[in-house]
C-alpha positions in Angstrom: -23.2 2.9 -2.3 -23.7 0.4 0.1 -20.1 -1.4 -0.1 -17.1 0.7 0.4 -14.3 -0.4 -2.1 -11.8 -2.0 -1.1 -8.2 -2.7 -2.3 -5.3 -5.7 -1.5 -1.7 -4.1 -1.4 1.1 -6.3 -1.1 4.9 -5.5 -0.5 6.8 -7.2 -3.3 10.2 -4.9 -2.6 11.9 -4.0 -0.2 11.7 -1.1 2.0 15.5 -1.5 3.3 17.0 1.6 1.4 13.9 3.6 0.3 13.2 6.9 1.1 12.2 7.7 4.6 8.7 9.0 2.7 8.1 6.0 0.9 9.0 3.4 3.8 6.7 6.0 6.0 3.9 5.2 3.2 4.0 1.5 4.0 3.9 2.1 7.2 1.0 3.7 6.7 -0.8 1.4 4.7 0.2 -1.1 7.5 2.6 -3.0 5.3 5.5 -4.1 7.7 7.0 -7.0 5.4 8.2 -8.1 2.4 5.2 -10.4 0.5 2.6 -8.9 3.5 -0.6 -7.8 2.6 -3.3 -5.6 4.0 -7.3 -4.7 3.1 -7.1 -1.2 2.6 -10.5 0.9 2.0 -10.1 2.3 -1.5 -9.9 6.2 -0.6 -7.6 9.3 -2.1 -5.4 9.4 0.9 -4.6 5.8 0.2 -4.4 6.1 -3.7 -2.2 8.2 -3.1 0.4 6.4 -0.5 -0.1 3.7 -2.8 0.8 5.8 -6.6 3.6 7.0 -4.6 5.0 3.3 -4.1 4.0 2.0 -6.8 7.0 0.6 -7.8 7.5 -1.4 -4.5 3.1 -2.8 -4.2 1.2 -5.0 -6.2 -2.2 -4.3 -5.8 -5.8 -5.6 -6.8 -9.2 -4.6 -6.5 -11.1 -6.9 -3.3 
């Protein structure tokens, strides 16, 4: 494995009314605003911020 994977989330809701868990998950994943994205390393920890907002993230494989 020479590559790490690596994944491209983008907010496409709102965070303005979430849960304080979910909005801390974006947080996390360095999402700030609505239609931002970040390169996130494709890991469990991060699979799982990202199942856990699913509804709010598109993501696709980088």
């Amino acid at each position: 494995m020479s590559a790490e994977k690596s994944l491209k989330v983008t907010l496409v809701k709102s965070l303005i009314g979430r849960l304080k868990s979910h909005q801390s998950c974006a947080y996390g994943l360095g999402i700030r605003k609505i239609h931002n994205s970040v390169i996130v390393t494709d890991t469990r920890e991060n699979r799982g911020m990202i199942n856990k907002i699913s509804y709010m993230v598109k993501v696709e494989e980088v």
